[in-house]
C-alpha positions in Angstrom: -20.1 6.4 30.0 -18.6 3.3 28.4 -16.1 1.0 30.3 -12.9 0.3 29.3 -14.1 -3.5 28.5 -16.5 -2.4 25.9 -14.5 0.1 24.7 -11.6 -2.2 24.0 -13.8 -5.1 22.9 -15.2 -2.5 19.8 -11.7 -1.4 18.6 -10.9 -4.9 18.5 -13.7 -5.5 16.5 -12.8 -2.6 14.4 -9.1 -3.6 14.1 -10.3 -7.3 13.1 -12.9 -6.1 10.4 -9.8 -4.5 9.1 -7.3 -6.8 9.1 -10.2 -9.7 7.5 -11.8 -7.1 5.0 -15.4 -7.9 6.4 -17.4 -4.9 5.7 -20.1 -6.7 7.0 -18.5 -6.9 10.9 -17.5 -3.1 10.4 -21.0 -2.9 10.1 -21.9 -4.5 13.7 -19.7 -1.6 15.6 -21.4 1.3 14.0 -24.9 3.0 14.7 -27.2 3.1 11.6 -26.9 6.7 11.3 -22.6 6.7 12.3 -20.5 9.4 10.7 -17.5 8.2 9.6 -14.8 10.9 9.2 -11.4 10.0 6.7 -9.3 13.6 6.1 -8.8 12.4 2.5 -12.2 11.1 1.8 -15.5 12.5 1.5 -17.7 11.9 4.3 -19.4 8.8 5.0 -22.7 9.3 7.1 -25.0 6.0 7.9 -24.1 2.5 8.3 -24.5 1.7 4.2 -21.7 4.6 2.8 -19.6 3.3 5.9 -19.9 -0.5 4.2 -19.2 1.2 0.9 -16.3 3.2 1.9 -15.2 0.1 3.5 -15.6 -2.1 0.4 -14.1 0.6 -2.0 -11.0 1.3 0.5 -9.8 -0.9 2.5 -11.2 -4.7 0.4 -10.8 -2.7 -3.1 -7.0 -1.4 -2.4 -5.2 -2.8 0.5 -3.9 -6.5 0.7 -1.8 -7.9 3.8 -3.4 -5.5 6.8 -2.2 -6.1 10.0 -3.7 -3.6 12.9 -2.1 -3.2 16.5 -3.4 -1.2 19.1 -0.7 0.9 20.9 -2.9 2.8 23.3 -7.1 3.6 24.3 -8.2 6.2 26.6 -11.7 7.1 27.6 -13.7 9.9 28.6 -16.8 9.6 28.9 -18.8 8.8 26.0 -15.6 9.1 24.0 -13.1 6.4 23.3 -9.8 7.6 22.1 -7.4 5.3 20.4 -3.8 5.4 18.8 -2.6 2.3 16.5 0.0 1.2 14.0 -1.2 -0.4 10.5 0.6 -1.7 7.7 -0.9 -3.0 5.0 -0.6 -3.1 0.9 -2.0 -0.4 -1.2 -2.7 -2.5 -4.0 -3.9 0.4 -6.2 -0.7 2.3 -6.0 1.6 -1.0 -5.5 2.4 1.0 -2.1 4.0 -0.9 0.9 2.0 1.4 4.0 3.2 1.9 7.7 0.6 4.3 9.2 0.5 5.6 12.8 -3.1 6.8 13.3 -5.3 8.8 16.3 -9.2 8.1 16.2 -12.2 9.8 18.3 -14.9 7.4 18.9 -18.5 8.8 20.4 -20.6 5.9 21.3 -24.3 6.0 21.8 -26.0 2.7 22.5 -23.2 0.6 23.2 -22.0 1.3 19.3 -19.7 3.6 17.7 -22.1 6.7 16.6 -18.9 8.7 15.0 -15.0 8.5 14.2 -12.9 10.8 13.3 -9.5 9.5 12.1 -6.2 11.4 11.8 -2.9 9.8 10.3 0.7 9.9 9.0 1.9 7.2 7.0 4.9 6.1 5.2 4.7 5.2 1.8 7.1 2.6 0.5 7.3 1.8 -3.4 6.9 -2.1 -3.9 9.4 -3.4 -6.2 7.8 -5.8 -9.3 9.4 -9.1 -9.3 10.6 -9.3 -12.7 10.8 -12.4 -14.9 
């Protein structure tokens, strides 16, 4: 069973890797063998196609993240979080605001799976014309 303290002090982890783009500390919350679950992606199983997901996702197309955590609840092995994100999709020059659920198992003091489920808002960004 994990405690509330570790639990916390992993999806704090998580929600900085996001906000600074470091696939490399995503990596440090995640077993070697982690699934990662994204409903609109394919799925990402070991800790190098979670890296690459993270590279080609979130440091290849969003700009300006900013993560906070609204609620956590535990049971057992299983660490349940809701947050908010925003963030620009700079791919599709998108403005984001997503409200997000994600099921955590953790093995070994690490996350071993996540399964995320969202809604977001998508705002057009206007150009700034010259």
């Amino acid at each position: 069973m994990i405690s509330r303290e570790n639990a916390l002090k992993l999806i704090k982890t998580y929600g900085q890797a996001w906000e600074t783009k470091d696939s490399e500390l995503i990596a440090t919350i995640f077993n070697e063998d982690a699934i990662y679950f994204d409903p609109k992606e394919p799925l990402n199983i070991g800790i190098g196609a979670i890296k690459e997901y993270w590279k080609n996702k979130v440091i290849g197309e969003q700009d300006e993240i900013k993560f906070e955590l609204k609620n956590l609840w535990i049971d057992g092995n299983y660490v349940i979080a809701e947050w908010n994100a925003k963030f620009k999709d700079i791919k599709r020059n998108l403005l984001i605001d997503m409200n997000e659920v994600a099921i955590f198992l953790v093995k070994n003091g690490k996350f071993s799976s996540l399964r995320e489920y969202y809604k977001s808002i998508k705002i057009p960004l206007l150009e700034i014309r010259k």
